[in-house]
MARGU-278522 format. One record per residue: x negated, y, z negated of N, C-alpha, C in turn; residue number from 1. Coordinates in Angstrom, 1 decimal. Each point is the difference from the previous one (the first is absolute). Layout:
N
     n_px     n_py     n_pz    ca_px    ca_py    ca_pz     c_px     c_py     c_pz     i
        X        Y        Z        X        Y        Z        X        Y        Z   NUM
...
//
This chain:
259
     n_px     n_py     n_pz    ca_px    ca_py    ca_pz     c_px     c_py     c_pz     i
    115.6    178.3   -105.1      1.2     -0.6      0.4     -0.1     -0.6      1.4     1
      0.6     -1.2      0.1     -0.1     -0.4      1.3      0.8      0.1      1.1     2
      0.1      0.5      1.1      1.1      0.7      1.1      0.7     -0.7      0.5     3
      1.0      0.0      0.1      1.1     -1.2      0.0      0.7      0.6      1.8     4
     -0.2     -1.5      1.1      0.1      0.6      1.4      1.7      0.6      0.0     5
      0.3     -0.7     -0.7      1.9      0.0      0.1      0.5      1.6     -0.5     6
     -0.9      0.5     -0.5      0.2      1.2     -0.8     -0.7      1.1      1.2     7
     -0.7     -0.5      1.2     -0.9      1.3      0.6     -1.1      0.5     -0.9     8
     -0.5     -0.3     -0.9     -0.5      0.8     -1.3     -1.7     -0.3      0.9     9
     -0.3      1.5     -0.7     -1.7      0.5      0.4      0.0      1.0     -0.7    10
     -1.1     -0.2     -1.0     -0.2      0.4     -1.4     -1.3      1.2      0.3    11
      0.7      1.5     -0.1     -0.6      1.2      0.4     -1.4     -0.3     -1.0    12
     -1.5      0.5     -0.1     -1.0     -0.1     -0.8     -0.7      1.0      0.0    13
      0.2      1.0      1.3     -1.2      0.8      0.6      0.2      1.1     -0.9    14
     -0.7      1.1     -1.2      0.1      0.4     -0.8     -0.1      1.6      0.8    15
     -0.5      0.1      1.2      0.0      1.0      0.6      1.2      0.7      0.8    16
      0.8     -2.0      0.3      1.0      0.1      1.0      1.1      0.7     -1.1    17
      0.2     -1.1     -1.2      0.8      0.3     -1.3     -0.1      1.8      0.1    18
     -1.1      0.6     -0.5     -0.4      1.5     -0.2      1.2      1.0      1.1    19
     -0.1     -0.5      1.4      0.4      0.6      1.1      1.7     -0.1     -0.1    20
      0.1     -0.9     -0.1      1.7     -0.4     -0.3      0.7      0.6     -0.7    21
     -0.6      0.3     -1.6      0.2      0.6     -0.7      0.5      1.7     -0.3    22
     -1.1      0.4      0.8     -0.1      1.0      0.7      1.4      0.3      0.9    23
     -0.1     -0.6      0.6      1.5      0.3      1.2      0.9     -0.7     -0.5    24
      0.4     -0.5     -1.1      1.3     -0.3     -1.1      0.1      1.7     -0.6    25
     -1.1      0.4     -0.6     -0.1      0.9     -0.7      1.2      0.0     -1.0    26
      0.2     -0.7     -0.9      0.9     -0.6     -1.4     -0.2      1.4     -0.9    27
      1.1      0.5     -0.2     -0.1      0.9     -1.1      1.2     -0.3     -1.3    28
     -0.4      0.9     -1.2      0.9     -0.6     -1.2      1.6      0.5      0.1    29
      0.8     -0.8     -0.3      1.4      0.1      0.5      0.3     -0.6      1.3    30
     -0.3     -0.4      0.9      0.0     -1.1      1.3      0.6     -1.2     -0.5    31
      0.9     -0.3      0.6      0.8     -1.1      0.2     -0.8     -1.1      0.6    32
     -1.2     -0.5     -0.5     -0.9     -0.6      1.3      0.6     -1.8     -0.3    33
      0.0     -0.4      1.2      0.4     -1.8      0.0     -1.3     -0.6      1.1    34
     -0.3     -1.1     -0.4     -1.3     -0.6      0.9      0.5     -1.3     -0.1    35
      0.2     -0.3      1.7      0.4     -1.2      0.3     -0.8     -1.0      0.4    36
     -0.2     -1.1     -0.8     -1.1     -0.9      0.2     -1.1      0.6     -0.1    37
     -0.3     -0.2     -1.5     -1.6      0.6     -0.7     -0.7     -0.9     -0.2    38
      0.6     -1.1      0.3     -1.1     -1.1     -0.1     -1.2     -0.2     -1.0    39
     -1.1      0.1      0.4     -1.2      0.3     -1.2     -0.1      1.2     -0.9    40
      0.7      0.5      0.6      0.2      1.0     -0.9     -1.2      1.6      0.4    41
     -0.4      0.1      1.4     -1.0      1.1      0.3      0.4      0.9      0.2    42
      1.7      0.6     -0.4      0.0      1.5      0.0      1.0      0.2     -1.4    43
      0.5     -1.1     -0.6      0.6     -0.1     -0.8      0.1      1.4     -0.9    44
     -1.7     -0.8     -0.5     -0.1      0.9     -1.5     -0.1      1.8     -0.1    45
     -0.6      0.1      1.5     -0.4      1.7      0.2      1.0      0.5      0.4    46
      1.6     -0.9      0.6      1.0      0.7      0.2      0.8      0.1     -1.0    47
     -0.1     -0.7     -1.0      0.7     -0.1     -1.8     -0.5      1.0     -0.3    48
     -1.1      0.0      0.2     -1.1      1.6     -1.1      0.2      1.0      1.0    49
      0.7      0.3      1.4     -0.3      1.3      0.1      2.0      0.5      0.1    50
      0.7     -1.3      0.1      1.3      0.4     -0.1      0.7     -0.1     -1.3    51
     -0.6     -0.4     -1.2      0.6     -0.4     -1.4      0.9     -1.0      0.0    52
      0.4     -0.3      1.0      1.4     -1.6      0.0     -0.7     -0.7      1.7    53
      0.6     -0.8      0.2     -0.2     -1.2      1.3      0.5     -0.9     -0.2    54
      1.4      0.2      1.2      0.7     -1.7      0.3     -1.1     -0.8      0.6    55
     -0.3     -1.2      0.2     -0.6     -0.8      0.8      1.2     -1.1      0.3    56
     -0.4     -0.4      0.8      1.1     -0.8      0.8     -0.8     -1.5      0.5    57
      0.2     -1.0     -0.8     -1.5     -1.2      0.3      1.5     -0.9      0.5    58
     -0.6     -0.7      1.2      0.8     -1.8     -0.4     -1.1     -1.0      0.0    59
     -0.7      0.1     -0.4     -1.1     -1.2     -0.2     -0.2     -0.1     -1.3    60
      0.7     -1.3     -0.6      0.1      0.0     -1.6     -1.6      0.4     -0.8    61
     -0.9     -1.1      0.5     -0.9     -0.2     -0.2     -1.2      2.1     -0.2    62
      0.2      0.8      1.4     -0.2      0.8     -0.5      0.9      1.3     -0.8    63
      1.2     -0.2     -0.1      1.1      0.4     -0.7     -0.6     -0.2     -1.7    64
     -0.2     -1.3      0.0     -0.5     -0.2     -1.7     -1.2      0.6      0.0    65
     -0.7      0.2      0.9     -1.1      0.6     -0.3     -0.1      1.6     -0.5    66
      1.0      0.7      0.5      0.1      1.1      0.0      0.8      0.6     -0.9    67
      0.6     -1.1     -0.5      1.4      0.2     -1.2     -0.9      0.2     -1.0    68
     -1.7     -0.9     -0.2     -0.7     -0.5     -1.1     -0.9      1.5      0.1    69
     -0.6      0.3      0.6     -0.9      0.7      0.0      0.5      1.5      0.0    70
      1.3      0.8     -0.1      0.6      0.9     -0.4      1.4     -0.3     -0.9    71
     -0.4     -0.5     -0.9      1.3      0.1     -0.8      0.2      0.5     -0.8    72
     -1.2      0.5     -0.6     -0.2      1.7     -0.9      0.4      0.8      0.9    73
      0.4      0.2      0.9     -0.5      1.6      1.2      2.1     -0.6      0.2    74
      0.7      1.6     -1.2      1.6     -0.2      0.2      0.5      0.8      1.3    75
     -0.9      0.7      0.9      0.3      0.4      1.1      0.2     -1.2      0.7    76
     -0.7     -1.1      0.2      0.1     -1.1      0.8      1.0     -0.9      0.4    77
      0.7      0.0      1.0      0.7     -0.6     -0.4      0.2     -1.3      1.9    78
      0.0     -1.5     -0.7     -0.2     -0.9      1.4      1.6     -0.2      0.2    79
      0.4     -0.3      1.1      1.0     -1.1      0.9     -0.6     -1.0      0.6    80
      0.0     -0.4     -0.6     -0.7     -2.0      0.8      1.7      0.1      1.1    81
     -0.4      0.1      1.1      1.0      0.3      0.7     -0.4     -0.2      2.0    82
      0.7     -0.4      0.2     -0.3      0.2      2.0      0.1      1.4      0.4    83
     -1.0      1.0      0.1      0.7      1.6      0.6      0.9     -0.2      0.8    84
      0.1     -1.0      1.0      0.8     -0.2      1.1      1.9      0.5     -0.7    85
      0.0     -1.0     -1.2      1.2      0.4     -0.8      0.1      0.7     -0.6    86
     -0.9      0.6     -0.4      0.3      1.8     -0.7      1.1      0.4      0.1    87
      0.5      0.6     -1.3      0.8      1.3      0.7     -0.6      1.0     -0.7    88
     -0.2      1.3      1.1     -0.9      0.8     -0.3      1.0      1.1     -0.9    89
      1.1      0.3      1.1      0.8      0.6     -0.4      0.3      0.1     -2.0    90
      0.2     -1.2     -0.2      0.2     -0.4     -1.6     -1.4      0.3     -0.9    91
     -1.2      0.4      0.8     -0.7     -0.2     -0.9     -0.3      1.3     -0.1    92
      0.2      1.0      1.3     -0.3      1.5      0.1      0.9      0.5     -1.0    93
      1.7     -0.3     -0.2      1.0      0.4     -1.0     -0.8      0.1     -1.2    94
     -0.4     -1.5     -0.4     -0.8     -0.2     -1.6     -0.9      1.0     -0.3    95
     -1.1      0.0      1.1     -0.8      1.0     -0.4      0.2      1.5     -0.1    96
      1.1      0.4      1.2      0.9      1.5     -0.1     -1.1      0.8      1.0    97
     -0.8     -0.7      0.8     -0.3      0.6      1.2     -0.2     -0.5      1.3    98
     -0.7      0.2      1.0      0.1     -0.7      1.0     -1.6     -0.6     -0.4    99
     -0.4     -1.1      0.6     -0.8     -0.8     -0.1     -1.0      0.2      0.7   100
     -1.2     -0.2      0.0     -2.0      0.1      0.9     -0.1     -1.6      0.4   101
     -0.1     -0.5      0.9      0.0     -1.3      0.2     -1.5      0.0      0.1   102
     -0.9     -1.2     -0.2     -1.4     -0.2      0.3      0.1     -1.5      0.0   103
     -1.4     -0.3      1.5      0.1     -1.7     -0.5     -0.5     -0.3      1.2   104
     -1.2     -1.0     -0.4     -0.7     -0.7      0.9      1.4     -1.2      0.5   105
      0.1      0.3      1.1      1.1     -0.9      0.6     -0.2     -1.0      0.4   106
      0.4     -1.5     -0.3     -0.4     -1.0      0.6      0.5      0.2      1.8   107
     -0.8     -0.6      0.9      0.0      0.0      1.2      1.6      0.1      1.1   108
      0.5     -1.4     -1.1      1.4     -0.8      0.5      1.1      0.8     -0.1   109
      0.1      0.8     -1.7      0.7      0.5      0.2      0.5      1.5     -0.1   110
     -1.2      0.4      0.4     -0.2      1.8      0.2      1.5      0.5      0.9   111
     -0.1     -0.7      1.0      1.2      1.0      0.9      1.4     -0.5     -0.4   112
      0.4     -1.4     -0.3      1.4      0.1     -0.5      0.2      0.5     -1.3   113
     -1.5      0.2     -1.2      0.4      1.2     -1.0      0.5      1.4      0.6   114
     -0.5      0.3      1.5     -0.1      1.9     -0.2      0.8     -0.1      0.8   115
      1.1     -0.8      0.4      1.1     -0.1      0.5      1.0      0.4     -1.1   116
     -0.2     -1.3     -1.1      0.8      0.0     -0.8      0.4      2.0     -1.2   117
     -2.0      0.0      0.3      0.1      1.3     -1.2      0.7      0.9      0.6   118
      0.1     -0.1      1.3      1.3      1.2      0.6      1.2      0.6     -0.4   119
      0.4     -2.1     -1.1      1.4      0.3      0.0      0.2      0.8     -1.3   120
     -1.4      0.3     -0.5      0.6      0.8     -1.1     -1.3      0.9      0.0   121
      0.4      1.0      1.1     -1.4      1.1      0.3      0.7      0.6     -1.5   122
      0.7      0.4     -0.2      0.5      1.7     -0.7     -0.2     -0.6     -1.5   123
     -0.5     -1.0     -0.1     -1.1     -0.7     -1.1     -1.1      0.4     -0.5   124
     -0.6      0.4      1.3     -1.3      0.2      0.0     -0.4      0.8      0.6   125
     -1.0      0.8     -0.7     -0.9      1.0      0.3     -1.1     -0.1      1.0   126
     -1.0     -0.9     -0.3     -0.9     -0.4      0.9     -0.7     -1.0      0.1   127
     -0.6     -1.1      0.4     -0.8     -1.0      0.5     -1.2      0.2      0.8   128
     -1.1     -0.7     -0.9     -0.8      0.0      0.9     -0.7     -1.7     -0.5   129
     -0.3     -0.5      1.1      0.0     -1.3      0.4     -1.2     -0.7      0.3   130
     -0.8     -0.7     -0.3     -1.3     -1.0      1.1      0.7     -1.1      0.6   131
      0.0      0.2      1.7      1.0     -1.1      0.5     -1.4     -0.1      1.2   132
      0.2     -1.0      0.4     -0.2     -0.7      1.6     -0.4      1.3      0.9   133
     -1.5      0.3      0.5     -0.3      1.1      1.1      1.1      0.3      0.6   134
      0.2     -1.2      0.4      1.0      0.0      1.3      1.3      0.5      0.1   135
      0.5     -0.3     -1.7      1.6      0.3     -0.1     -0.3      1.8     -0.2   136
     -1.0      0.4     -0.6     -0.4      1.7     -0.2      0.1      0.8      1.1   137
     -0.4     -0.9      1.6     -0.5      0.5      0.9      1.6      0.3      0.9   138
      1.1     -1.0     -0.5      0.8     -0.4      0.7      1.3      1.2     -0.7   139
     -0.6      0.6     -1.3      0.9      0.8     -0.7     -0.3      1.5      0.4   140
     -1.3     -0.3      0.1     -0.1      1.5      0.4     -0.6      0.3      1.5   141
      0.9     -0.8      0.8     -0.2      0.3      1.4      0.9      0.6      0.8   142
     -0.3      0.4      1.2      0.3      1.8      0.8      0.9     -0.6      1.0   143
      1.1      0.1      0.4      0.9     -0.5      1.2     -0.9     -0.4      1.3   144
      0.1     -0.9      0.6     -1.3     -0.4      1.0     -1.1     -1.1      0.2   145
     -0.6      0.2     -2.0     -1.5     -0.6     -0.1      0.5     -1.6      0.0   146
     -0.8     -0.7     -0.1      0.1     -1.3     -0.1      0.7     -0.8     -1.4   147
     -0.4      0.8     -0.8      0.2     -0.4     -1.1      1.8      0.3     -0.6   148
      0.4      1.0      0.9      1.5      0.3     -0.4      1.1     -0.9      0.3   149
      0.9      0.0     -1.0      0.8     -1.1     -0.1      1.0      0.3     -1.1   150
      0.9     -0.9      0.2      1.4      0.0     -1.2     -0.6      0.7     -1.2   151
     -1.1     -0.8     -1.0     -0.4      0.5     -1.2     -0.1      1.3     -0.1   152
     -0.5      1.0      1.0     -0.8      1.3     -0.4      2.0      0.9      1.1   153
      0.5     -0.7      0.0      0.8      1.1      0.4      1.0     -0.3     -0.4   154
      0.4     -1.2     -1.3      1.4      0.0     -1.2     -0.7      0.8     -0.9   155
     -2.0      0.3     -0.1      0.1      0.5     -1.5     -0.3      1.4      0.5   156
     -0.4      0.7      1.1     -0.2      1.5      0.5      1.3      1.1     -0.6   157
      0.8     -0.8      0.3      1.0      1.1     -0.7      0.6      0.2     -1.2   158
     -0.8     -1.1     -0.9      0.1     -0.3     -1.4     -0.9      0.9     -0.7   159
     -1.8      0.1      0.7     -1.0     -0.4     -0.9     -0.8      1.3      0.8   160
     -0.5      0.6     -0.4     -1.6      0.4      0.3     -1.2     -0.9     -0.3   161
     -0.4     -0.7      1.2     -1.4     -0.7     -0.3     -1.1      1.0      0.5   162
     -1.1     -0.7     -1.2     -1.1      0.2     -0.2     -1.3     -0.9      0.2   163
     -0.5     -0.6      0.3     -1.3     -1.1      0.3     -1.3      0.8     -0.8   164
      0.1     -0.7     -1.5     -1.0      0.4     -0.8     -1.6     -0.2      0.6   165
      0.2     -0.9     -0.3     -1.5     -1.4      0.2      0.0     -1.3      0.6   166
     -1.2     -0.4      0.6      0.4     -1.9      0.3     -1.2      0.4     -0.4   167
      0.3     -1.7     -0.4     -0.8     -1.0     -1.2     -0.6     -1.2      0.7   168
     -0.6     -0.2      0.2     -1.2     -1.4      0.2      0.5     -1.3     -0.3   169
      0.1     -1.1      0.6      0.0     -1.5     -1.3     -1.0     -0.1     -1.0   170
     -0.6      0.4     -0.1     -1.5      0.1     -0.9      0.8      0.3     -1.5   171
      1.2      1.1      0.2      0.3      0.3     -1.4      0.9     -0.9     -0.3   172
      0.0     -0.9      0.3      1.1     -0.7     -1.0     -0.5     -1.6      0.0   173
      0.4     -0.4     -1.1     -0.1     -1.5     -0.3      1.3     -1.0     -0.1   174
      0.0     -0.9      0.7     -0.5     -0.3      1.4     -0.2      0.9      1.2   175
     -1.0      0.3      0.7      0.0      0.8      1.0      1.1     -0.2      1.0   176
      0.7      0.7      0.7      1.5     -0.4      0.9     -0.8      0.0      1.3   177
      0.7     -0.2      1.1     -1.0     -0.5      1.4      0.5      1.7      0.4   178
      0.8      0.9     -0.4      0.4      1.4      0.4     -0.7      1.1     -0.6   179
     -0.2      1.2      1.2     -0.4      1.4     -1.5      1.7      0.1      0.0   180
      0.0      0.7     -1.6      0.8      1.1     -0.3      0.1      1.1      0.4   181
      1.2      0.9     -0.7     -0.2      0.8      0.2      1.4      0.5     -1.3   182
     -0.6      1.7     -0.3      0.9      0.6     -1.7      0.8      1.0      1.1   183
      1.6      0.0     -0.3      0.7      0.8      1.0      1.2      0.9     -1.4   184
      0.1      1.2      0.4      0.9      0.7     -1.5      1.2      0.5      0.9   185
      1.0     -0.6     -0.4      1.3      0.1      0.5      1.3      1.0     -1.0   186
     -0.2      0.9      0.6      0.7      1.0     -0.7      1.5      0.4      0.4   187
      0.8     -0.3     -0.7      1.1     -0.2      0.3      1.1      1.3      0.2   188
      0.5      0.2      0.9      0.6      1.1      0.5      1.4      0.0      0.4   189
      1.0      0.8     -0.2      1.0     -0.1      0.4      0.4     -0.1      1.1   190
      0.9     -1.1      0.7      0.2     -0.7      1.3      1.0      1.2      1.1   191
     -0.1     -0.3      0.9      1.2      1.2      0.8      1.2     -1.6     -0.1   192
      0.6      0.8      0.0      1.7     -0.8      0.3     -0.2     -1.3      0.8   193
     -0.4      0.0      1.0     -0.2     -1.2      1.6     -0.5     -0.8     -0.6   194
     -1.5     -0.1     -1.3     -0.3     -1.2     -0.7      0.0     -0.6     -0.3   195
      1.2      0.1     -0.8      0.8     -0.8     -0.9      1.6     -0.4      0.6   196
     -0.2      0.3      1.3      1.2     -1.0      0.6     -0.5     -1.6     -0.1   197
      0.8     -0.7      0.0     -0.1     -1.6      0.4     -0.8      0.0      1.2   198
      0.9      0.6      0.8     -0.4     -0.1      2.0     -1.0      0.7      0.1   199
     -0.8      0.9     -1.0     -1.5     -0.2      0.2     -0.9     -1.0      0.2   200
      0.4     -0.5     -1.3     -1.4     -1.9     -0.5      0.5     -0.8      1.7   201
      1.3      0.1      0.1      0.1     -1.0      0.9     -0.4      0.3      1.5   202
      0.4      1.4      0.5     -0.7      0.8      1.4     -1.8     -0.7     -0.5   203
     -0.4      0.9     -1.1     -1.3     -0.5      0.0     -0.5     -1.0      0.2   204
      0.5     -1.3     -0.8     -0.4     -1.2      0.3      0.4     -0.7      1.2   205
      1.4      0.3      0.7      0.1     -0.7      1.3     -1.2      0.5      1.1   206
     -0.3      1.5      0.1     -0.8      0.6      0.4     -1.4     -0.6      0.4   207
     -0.2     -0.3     -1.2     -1.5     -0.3     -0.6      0.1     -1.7      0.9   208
      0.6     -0.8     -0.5      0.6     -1.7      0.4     -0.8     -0.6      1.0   209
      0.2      1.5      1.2     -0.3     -0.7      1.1     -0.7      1.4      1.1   210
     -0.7     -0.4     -1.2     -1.5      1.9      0.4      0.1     -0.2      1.5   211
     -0.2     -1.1      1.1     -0.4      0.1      1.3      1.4      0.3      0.7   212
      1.1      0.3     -0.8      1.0      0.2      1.0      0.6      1.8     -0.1   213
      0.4      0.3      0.9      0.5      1.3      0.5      1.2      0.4     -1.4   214
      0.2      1.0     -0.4      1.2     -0.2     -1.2      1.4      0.2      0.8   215
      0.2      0.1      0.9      1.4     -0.5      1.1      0.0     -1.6     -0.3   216
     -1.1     -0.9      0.0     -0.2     -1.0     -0.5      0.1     -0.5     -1.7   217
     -0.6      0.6     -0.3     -0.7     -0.4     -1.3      1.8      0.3     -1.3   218
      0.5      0.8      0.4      0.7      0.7     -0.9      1.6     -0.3      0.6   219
      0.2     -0.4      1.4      1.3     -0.4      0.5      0.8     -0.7     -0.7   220
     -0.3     -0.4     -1.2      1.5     -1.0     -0.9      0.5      1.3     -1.1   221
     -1.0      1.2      0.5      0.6      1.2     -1.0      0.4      1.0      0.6   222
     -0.9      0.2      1.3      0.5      1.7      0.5     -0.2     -0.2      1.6   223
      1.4      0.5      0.6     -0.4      0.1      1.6     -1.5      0.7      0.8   224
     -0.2     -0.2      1.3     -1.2      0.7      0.3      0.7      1.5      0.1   225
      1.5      0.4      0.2      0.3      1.6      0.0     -0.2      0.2     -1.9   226
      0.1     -0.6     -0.9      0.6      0.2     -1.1     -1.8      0.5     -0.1   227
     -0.9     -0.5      0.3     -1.5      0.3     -0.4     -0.2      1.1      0.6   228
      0.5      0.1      1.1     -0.8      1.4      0.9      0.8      1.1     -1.1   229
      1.1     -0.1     -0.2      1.1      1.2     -0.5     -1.1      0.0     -1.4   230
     -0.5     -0.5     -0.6     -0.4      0.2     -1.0     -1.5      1.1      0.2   231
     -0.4     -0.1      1.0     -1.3      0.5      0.8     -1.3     -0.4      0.0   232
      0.6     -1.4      0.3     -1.1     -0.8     -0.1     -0.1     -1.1      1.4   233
     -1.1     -0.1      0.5     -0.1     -0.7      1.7      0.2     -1.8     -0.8   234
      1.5     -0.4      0.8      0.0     -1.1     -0.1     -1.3     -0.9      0.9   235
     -0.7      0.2      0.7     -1.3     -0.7      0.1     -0.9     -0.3     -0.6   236
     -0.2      1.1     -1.4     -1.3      0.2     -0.5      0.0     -1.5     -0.6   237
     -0.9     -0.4     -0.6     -0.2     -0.8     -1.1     -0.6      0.4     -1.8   238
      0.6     -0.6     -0.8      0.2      0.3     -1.2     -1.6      0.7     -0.6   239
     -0.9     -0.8      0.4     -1.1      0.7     -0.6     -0.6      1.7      0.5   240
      1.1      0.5      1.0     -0.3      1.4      0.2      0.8      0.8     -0.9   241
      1.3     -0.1     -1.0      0.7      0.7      0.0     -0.3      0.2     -1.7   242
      0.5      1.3      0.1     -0.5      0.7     -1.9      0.9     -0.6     -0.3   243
     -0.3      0.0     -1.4      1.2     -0.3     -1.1      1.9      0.9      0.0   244
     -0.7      1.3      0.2      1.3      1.0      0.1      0.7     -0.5      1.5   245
     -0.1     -0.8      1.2      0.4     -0.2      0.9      0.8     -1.8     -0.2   246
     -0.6     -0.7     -0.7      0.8     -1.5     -0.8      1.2      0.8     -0.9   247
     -0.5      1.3     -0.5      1.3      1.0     -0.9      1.0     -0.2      0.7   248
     -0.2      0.4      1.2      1.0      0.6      0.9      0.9     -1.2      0.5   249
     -1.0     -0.9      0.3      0.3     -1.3      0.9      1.2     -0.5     -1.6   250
     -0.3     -0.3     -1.1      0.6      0.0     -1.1      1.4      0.2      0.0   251
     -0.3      1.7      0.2      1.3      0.5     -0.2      1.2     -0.1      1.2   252
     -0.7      0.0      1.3      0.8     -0.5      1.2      0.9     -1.5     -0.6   253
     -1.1     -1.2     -0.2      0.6     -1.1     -0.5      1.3      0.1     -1.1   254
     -0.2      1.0     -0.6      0.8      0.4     -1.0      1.7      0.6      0.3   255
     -0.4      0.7      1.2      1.3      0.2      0.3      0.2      1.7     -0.2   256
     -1.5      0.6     -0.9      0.0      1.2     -0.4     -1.2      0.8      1.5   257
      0.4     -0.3      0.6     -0.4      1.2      1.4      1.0      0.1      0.5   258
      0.2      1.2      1.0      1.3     -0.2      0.9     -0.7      1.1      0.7   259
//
């Protein structure tokens, strides 16, 4: 199959890398497993045979038909020629009557507005584990401080337990991508309360907007510099120092629920 740029597509091959992945899916029978964008089809078949059913989720017609053709004996199988971006997970977890295993070499483009989106139906799903972009792995599972911390790893910290399986080489895939990989397992956990405010996403992302400014700055169209301190947090600091449970707080201040 040929990799289509418009799609991000890079076609896994490495049979050792395949082996390893597999491994940290760890697919058992009765799993609700879904694989988004299977593309060639290199974890397809060993996650049909080790879970007895598999959604796959293709929008590339061309390997959509391919995959339709080559399991259509196999009644566990079942495709959505579909955009994951438009999923609803929610509707698919009802059908099946459990919460859902996400798996999926993710194209590059649209890795983070998917694990934005899979948020909005965590209690969907059980667990994910993913081949995304080094960089986006490094950015999820990074420590208040490091370089790499940012909006992404502190909307999904109070969602998810991450894990950083493996990184992967360009070597394994065809087309080789100009990035390593990396396999990250996102295990989905029940959120505290401050999470799932609005005035979290939005503290977070104004926060994040303008990383070089003080959050007396950065966050001023939401919360006074007393409204931050009262929360117990130094309106000087800047966003990349502060945990997740301290954006809680900042959250719940904006909210109206501190006093």
């Amino acid at each position: 199959m040929r990799a289509r740029k418009r799609f991000g597509q890079h076609f896994l091959h490495d049979p050792l890398v395949i082996d390893r992945i597999l491994a940290a899916i760890a697919a058992r029978p009765g799993d609700a497993m879904v694989e988004i964008g299977p593309g060639s089809g290199a974890l397809t078949g060993a996650l049909l045979d080790a879970a007895g059913e598999l959604d796959a989720v293709e929008i590339d017609r061309d390997l959509a038909a391919s995959l339709r053709e080559r399991y259509v004996n196999r009644p566990g199988f079942r495709l959505h020629e579909a955009d994951a971006l438009e999923m609803d997970w929610s509707a698919l977890a009802a059908q099946r009557g459990r919460r859902l295993r996400l798996v999926g070499n993710l194209p590059y483009n649209i890795s983070t507005p998917l694990l934005f989106g899979l948020l909005q139906h965590a209690t969907a799903i059980a667990d994910m584990c993913f081949m995304l972009q080094k960089e986006v792995v490094d950015r999820i599972v990074a420590a208040p401080g490091s370089d790499s911390y940012g909006r992404l790893g502190v909307m999904l910290a109070p969602r998810v337990v991450a894990t950083r399986m493996l990184e992967v080489g360009p070597g394994a895939f065809k087309p080789p991508p100009r990035v390593w990989s990396a396999v990250v397992h996102l295990a989905m956990r029940p959120p505290p309360d401050w999470a799932l405010l609005p005035e979290y996403a939005a503290v977070v992302t104004a926060a994040f907007g303008q990383r070089r400014k003080t959050l007396r700055n950065a966050l001023s169209r939401l919360l006074s510099a007393e409204q931050i301190a009262a929360a117990g947090v130094d309106p000087t600091a800047r966003a990349e120092t502060l945990a997740p449970e301290q954006f809680g707080r900042l959250a719940q201040s904006a909210a109206g629920m501190l006093h």
